[in-house]
C-alpha positions as CSV (number, residue, x, y, z in Angstrom):
1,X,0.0,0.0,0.0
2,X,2.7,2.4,0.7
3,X,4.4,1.4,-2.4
4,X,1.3,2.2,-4.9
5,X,1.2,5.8,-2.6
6,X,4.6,6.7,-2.8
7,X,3.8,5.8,-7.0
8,X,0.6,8.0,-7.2
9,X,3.0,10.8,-5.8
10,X,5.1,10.4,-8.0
11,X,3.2,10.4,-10.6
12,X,1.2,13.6,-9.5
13,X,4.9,15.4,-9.1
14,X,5.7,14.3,-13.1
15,X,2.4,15.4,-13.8
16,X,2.8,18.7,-12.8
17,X,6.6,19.3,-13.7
18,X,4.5,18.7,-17.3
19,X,2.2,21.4,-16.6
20,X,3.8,24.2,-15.5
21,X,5.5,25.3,-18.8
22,X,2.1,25.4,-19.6
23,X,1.0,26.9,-17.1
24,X,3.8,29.8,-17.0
25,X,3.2,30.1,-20.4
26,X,-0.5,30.8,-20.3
27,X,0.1,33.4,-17.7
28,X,2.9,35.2,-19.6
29,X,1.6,38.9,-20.4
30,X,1.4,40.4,-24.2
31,X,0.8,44.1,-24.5
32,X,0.7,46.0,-28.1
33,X,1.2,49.0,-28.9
34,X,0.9,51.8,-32.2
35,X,4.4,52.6,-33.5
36,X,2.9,54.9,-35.7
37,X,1.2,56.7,-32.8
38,X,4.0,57.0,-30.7
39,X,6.3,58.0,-33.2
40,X,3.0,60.9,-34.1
41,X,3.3,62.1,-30.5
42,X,7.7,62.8,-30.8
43,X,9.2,66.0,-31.3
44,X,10.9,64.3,-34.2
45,X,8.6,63.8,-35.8
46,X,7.6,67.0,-37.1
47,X,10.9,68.0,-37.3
48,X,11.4,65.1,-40.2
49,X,8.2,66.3,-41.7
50,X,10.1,69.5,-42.6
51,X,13.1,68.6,-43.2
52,X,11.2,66.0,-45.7
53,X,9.1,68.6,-47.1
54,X,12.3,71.0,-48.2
55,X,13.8,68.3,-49.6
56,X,10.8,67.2,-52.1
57,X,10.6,71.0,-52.8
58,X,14.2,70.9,-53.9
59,X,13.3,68.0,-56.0
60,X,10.5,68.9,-57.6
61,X,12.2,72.7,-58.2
62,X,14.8,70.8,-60.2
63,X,12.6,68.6,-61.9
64,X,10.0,71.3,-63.0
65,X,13.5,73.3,-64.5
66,X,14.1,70.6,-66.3
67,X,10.5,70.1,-67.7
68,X,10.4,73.6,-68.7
69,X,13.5,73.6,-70.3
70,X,12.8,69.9,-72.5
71,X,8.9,71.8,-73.1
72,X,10.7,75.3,-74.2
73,X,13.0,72.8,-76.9
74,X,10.0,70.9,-78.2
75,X,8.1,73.6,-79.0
76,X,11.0,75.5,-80.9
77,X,11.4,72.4,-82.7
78,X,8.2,72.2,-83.5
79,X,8.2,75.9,-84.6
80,X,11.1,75.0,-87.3
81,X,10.1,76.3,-90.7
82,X,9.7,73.5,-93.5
83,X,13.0,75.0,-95.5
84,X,14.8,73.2,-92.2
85,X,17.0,71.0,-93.4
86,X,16.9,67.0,-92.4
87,X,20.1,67.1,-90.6
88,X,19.1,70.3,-88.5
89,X,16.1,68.8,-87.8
90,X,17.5,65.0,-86.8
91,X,20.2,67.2,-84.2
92,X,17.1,68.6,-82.5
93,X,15.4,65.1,-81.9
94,X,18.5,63.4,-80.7
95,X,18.7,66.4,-78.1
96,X,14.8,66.4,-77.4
97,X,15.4,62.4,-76.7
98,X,18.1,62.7,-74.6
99,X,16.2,65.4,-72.6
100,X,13.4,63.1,-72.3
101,X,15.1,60.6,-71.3
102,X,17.4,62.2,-68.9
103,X,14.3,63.3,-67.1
104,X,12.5,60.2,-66.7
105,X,15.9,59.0,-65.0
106,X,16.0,62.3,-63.0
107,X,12.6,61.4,-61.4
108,X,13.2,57.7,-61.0
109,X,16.2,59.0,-58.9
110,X,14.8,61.6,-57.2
111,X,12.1,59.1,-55.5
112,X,14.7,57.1,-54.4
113,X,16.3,59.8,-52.8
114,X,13.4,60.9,-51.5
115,X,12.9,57.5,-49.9
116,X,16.3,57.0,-48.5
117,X,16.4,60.3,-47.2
118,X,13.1,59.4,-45.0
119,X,14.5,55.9,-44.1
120,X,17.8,57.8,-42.7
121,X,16.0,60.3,-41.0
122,X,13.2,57.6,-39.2
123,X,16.2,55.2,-38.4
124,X,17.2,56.9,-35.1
125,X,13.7,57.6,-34.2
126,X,12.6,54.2,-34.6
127,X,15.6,52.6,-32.8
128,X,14.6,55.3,-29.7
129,X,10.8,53.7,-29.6
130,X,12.3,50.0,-29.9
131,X,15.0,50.7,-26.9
132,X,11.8,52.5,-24.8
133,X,9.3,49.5,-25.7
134,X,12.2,47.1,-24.3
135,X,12.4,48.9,-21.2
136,X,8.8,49.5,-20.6
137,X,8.5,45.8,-21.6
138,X,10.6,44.8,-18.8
139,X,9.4,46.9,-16.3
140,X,5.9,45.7,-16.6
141,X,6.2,42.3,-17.1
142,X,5.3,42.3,-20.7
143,X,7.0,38.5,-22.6
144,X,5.5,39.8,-25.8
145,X,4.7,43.5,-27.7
146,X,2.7,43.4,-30.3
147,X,2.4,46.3,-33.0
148,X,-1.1,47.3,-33.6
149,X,-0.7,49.3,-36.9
150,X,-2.6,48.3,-39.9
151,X,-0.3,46.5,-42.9
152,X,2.2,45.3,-39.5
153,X,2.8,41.7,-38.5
154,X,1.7,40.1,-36.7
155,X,-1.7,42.3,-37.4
156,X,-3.7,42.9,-33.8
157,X,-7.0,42.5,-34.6
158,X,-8.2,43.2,-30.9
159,X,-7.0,43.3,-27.4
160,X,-7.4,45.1,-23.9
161,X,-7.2,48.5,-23.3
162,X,-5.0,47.7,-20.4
163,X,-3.1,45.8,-22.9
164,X,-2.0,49.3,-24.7
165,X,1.6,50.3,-23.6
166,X,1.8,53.2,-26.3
167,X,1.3,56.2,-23.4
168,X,3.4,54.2,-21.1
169,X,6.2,53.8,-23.9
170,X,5.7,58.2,-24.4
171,X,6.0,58.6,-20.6
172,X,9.1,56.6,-20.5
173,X,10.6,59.3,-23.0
174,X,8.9,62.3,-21.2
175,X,6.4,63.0,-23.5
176,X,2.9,63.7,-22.1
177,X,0.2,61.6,-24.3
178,X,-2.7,63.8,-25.9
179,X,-6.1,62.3,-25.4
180,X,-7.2,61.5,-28.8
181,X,-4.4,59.8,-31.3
182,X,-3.5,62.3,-34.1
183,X,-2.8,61.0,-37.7
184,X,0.4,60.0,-37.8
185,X,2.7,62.3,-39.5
186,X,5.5,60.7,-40.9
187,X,5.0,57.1,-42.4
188,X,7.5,54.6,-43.9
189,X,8.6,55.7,-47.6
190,X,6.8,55.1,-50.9
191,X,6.6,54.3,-54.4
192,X,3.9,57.7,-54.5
193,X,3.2,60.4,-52.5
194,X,6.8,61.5,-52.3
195,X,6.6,65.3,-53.2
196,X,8.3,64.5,-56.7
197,X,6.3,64.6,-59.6
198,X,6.7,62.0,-62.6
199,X,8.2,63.0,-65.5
200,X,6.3,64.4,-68.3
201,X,4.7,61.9,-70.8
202,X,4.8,63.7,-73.5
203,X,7.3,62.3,-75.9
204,X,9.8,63.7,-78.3
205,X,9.6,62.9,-81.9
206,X,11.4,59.7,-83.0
207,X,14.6,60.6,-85.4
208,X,13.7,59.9,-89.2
């Protein structure tokens, strides 16, 4: 009899070395937060905004000189009198091509630059939230951090408001959380929307 007790303890013990991974894992605590909100509420952020903004106006400045310029050729070559001769005239489509293509190239480039610019000027920024969310993570008893922005993964779909560390995250940096979110003011860089226009379409006449 003492035998089969001392085995059903034993077996209770194994039992429940089996369950408590489980256990500590079901009681582990997940929080989530908006990196696009926090990042709204910084200083920073409106400083990028204009530093962005002068840039795409330096962009498109350049890019509209050069449309005016390649728009100011075409329509002197198509001005030409019909005494010009074919090789005068085959000299001013080589250069209208050129000019047509060198802008398409100019605002291929200048959306690039436009996007790297932003992505070195977010990199600090979002390495400041990510050092803050570790901190607040630890200090809270948080295993996991979710982000809760649309388009992230993983995508939170719903959760507690308790759950939400985003004005604990701004506290930790000294920032004082408004009541209502704000749109966020600076999001990660684009194919569009860059502040550089396309280059014209209208084409230069083909070479004879």
């Amino acid at each position: 009899m003492k035998k089969l007790t001392l085995t059903f303890a034993a077996a209770l013990m194994t039992a429940a070395s089996l369950l408590a991974p489980r256990a500590a894992q079901a009681q582990q605590k997940i929080g989530f937060t908006s990196v696009e909100y926090v990042l709204s509420q910084m200083p920073e952020s409106k400083q990028i905004e204009s530093d962005l903004k002068t840039y795409g106006s330096q962009l498109e400045a350049q890019l509209k000189a050069k449309q005016t310029d390649f728009q100011t050729k075409l329509q002197a070559y198509q001005s030409l009198p019909n005494t010009t001769t074919p090789v005068i005239k085959a000299d001013k489509e080589k250069e209208l091509q050129t000019l047509q293509q060198g802008l398409q190239e100019f605002s291929q480039t200048a959306q690039q630059s436009m996007q790297q610019r932003q992505q070195t000027a977010l990199r600090p920024v979002l390495d400041k939230i990510q050092k803050n969310i570790d901190a607040v993570a630890d200090e809270n008893g948080y295993a996991y951090i979710l982000n809760s922005d649309a388009g992230s993964s993983p995508v939170l779909l719903h959760g507690p408001k308790d759950g939400d560390v985003s004005d604990l995250v701004l506290k930790k940096m000294g920032i004082t959380p408004t009541k209502e979110a704000p749109a966020p003011t600076v999001k990660p860089a684009t194919n569009t929307g860059s502040g550089v226009p396309p280059a014209p379409t209208r084409t230069a006449p083909r070479k004879k």
